[in-house]
Wavefront OBJ file of the C-alpha trace (Angstrom):
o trace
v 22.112 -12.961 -31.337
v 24.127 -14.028 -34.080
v 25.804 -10.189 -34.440
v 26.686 -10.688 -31.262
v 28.580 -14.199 -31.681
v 30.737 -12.538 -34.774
v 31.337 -9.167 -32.528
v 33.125 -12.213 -30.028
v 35.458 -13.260 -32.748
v 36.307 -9.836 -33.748
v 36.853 -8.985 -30.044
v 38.826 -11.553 -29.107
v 40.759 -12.782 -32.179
v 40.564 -16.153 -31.673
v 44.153 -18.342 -33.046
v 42.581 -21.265 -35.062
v 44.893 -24.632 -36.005
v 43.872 -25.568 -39.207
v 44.961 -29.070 -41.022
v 42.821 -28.476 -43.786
v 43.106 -29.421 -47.455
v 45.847 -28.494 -50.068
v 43.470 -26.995 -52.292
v 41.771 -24.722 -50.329
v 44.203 -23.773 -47.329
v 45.214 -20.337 -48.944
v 41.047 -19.285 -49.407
v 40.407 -20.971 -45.182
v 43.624 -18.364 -43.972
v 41.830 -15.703 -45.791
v 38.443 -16.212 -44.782
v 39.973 -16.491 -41.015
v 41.290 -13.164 -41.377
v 38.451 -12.032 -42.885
v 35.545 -12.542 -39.758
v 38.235 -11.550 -37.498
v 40.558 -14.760 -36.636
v 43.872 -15.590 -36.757
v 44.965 -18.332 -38.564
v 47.859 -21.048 -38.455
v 48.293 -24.073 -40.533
v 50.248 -27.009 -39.753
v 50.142 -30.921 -40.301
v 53.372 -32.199 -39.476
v 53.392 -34.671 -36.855
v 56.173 -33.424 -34.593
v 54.721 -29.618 -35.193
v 51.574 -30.026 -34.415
v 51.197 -30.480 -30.478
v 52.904 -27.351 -29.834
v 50.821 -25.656 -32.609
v 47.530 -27.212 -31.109
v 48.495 -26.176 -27.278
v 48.913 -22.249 -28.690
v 45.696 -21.946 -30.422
v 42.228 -21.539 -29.137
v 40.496 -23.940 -31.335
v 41.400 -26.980 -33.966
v 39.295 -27.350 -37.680
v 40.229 -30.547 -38.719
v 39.373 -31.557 -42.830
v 40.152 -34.675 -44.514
v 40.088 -33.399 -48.149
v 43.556 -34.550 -49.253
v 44.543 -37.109 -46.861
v 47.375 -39.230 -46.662
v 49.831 -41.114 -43.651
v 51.623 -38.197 -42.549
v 48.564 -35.611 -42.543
v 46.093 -38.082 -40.684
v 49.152 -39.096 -38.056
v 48.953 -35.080 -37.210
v 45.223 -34.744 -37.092
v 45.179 -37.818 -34.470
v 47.760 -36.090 -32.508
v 46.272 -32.610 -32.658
v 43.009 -33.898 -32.047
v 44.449 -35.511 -28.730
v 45.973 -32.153 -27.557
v 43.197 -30.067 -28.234
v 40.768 -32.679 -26.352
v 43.748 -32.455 -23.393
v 43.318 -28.748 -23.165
v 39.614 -28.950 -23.237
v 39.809 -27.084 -26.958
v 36.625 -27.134 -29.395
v 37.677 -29.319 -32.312
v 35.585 -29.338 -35.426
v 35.554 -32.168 -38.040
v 34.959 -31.702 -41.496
v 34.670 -35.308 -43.090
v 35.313 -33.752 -47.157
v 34.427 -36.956 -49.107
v 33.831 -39.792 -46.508
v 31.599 -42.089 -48.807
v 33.975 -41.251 -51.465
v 36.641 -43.469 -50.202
v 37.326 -46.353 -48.136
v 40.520 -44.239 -47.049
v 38.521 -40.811 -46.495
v 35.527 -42.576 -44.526
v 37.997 -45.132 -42.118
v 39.774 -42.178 -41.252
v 36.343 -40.092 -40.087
v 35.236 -42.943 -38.270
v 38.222 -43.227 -36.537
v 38.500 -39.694 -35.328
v 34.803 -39.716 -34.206
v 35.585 -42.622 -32.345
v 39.066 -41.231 -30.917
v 38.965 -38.141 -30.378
v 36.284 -36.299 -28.977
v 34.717 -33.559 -31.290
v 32.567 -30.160 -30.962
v 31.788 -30.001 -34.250
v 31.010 -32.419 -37.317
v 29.838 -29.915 -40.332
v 29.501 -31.339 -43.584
v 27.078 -31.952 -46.128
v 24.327 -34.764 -46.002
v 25.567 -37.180 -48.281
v 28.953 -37.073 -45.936
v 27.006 -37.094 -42.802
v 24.903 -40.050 -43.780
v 27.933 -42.105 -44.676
v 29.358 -41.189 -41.120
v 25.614 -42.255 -39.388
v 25.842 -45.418 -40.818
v 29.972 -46.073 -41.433
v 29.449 -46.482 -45.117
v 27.756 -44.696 -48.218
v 28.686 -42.914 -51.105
v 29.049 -39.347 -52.421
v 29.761 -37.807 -55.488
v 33.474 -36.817 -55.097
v 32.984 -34.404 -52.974
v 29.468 -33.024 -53.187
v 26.878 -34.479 -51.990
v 24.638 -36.811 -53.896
v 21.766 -35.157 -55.412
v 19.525 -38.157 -53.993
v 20.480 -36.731 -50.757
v 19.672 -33.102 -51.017
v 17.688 -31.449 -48.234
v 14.708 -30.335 -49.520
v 11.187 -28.414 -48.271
v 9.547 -31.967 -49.200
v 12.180 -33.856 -46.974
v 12.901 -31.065 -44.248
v 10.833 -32.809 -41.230
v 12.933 -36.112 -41.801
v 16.062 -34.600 -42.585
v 15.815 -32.571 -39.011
v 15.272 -35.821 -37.337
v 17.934 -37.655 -38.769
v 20.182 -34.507 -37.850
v 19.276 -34.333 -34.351
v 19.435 -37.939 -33.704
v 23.158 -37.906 -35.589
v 24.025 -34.999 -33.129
v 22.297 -36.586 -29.783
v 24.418 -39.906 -30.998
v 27.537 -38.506 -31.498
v 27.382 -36.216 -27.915
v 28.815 -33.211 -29.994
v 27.241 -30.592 -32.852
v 25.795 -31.495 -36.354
v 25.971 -29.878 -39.053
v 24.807 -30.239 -42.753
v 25.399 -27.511 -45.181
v 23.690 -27.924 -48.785
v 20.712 -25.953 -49.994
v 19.163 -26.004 -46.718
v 21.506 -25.975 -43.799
v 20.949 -27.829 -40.814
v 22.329 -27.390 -37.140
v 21.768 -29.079 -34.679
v 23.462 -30.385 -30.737
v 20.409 -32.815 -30.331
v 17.970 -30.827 -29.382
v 16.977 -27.647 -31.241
v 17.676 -27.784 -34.779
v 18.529 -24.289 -36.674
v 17.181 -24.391 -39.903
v 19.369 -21.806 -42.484
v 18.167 -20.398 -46.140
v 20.722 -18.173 -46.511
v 23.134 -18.694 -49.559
v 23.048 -18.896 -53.264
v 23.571 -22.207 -55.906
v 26.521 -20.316 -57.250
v 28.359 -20.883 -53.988
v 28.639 -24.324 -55.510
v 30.830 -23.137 -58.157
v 33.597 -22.473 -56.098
v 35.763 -25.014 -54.638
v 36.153 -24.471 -51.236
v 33.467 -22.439 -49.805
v 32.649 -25.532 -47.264
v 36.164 -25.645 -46.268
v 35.755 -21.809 -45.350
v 33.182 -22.268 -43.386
v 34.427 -25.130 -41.244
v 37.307 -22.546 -40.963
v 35.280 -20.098 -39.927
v 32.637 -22.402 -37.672
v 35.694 -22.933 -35.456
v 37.047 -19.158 -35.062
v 33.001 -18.283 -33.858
v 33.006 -21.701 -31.567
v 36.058 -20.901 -30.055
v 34.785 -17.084 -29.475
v 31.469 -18.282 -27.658
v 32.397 -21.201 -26.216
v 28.797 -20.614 -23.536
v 27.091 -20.876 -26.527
v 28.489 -22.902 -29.090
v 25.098 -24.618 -30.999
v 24.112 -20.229 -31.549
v 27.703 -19.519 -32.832
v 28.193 -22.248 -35.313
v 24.823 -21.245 -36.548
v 25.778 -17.777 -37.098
v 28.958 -19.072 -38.652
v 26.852 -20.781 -41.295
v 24.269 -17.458 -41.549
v 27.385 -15.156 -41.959
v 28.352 -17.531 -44.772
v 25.514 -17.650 -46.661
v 24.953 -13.761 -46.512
v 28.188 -13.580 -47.508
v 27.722 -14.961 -50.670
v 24.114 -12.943 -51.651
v 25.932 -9.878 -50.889
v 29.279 -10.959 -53.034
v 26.579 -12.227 -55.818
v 24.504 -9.119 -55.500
v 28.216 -7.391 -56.612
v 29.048 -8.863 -58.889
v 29.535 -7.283 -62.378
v 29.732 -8.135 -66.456
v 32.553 -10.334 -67.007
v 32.994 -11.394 -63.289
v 33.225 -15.299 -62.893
v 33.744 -17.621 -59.970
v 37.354 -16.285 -59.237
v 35.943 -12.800 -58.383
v 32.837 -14.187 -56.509
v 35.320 -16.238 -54.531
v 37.238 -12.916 -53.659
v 33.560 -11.059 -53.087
v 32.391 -13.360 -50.505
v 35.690 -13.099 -48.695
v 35.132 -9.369 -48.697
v 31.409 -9.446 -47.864
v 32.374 -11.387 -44.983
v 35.214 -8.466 -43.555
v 32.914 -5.934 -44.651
v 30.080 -7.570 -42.311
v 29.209 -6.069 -39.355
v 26.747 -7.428 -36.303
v 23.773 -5.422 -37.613
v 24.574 -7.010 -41.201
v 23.868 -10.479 -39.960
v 21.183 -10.304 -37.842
v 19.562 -8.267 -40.437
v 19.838 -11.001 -43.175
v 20.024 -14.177 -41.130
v 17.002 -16.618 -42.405
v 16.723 -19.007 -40.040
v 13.785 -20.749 -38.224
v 14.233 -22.974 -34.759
v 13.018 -26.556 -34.125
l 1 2 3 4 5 6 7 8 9 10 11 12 13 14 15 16 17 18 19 20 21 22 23 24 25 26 27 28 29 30 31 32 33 34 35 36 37 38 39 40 41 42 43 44 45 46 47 48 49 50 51 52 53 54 55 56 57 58 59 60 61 62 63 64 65 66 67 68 69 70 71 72 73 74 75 76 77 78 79 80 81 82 83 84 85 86 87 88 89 90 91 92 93 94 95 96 97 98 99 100 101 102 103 104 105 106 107 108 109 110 111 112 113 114 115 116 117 118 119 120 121 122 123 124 125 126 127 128 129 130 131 132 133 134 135 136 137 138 139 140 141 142 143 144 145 146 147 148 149 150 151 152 153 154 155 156 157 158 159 160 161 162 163 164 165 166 167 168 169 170 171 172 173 174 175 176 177 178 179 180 181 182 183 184 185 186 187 188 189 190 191 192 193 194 195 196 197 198 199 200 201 202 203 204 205 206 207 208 209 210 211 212 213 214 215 216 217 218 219 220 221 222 223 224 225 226 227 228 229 230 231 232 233 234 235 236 237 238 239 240 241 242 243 244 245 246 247 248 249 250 251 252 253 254 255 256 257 258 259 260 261 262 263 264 265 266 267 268 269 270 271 272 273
C-alpha cells in the first residue's frame, strides 16, 4: 500500500511550492528530488500566485517568519485553495512565539488546509491557540509515549475531526490521523533528532506523496512519514567511523532515492486504529 503511494510520486513527478524555512530550504529541494518530486521555492508576494497556480501541491512552514514571507503564504494558500490544491501546514515553533503561533492560527482559520504535520508540543498549542515548546522541539512533557499512546490517539483524531483536514504528529511515535483511523508509525531513529531539518523534509515530502494520491491522501501522508523513518535506519545502519550528523543528513537523503516500493512496505511499522 504504501510502495504503491511512493511508485505515484515517482510516476507522476509531482511540482511542489515550497515557502519553507531559510535554514533548511536547500536539504527540503533535495529530499523532493530525492522520492521523486520536483521542487520550486518561492515567497515573494507578487511571485507566488503564479508559482502556486503551476504546481500540483503547496508545503507551507513557518520556521523563519517575518511580514513579507507570511503576506506570500496567505496569498499562496488562497490560490492553491482556488485551484482545489492540497496544502500542507507545518506550524515549526507555534508555542514558541506569539508571532509563530498568531500566524498558524490564522492560516488554519483562512485558508483551508490538507495537511497540519508537526510535532505534539506544536499541535497542542494549535488545539488550544496557546502553549509552549522548546524552540523548536517539542517539549519533553509532551512526548508520545507507549504509556500515553491511547490518549495521545484521541487527542489526534479529535484535532483532525476539528480541524476538517489531516493530523499529523511526528516525534518518537508518529501519529496520523483524518478523524477517523489513526496510523500509528515506529519507524525512525533518536539520531534523526540531531539534524536540523529532518521535519521540514518530511512536510516536503508529505506534500509531493499527497499531491500524487490525491484518492487517498490519509494512506499517502502515512507512507510519507514510513518512508522517512526507514530512511533514516537505513542511512544509520550506513553509517561508518568518523561519520557525524552531516553525513547521516546526506545518508537519509540517499536512502530515500535509493528506496524502492518493495523497500517500504517491507520496513513500514505501523499499526491502524
Amino acid at each position: 500500500m504504501f510502495g504503491a503511494c511512493m511508485e505515484n510520486v515517482r510516476k507522476s513527478v509531482p511540482l511542489v511550492h515550497n515557502i519553507t524555512n531559510y535554514v533548511t530550504v536547500n536539504d527540503v529541494a533535495n529530499v523532493l528530488l530525492a522520492c521523486g518530486a520536483s521542487p520550486i521555492m518561492s515567497d515573494e508576494p507578487g511571485d507566488v500566485g503564479d508559482i502556486t497556480a503551476i504546481c500540483g501541491g503547496l508545503n507551507i512552514n513557518i520556521g523563519t517568519l517575518n511580514e513579507r514571507t507570511i503576506e506570500g503564504m496567505f496569498a499562496a494558500g488562497r490560490k492553491a485553495n482556488e485551484l482545489s490544491h492540497p496544502v500542507l501546514l507545518d506550524p515549526v515553533g507555534a508555542g514558541a512565539s506569539a508571532l509563530r503561533t498568531d500566524t498558524a492560527i490564522r492560516l488554519m482559520e483562512e485558508i483551508k488546509l490538507t495537511v497540519i504535520r508537526g510535532n505534539i508540543s506544536e499541535i497542542k498549542t494549535l488545539s488550544l491557540g496557546s502553549g509552549t515548546t522548546k524552540g523548536v522541539d517539542a517539549d519533553v512533557a509532551d512526548a508520545v509515549t507507549e504509556e500515553n499512546l491511547s490518549e495521545a490517539v484521541a487527542f489526534v483524531k479529535d484535532f483532525a475531526k476539528k480541524c476538517g483536514c489531516i493530523a499529523a504528529v511526528t516525534g518518537a511515535i508518529d501519529l496520523i490521523s483524518d478523524g477517523e483511523r489513526c496510523f500509528i508509525i515506529r519507524n525512525g531513529r533518536p539520531e534523526m533528532g540531531r539534524i536540523t531539518g529532518t521535519g521540514c523534509q518530511l512536510s516536503g515530502m508529505m506534500t509531493a506523496f499527497i499531491t500524487a494520491n490525491p484518492e487517498n491522501r490519509l494512506e499517502a501522508a502515512a507512507a510519507a512519514v514510513c518512508a522517512m523513518g526507514l530512511a533514516g535506519e537505513i542511512g544509520w545502519s550506513r553509517m561508518a567511523e568518523g561519520d557525524g550528523n552531516a553525513t547521516y543528513r546526506n545518508r537519509i537523503i540517499d536512502a530515500v532515492y535509493h528506496m524502492d516500493a518493495e523497500t517500504l512496505d517491507k520496513g513500514a511499522r505501523y499499526e491502524v486504529r
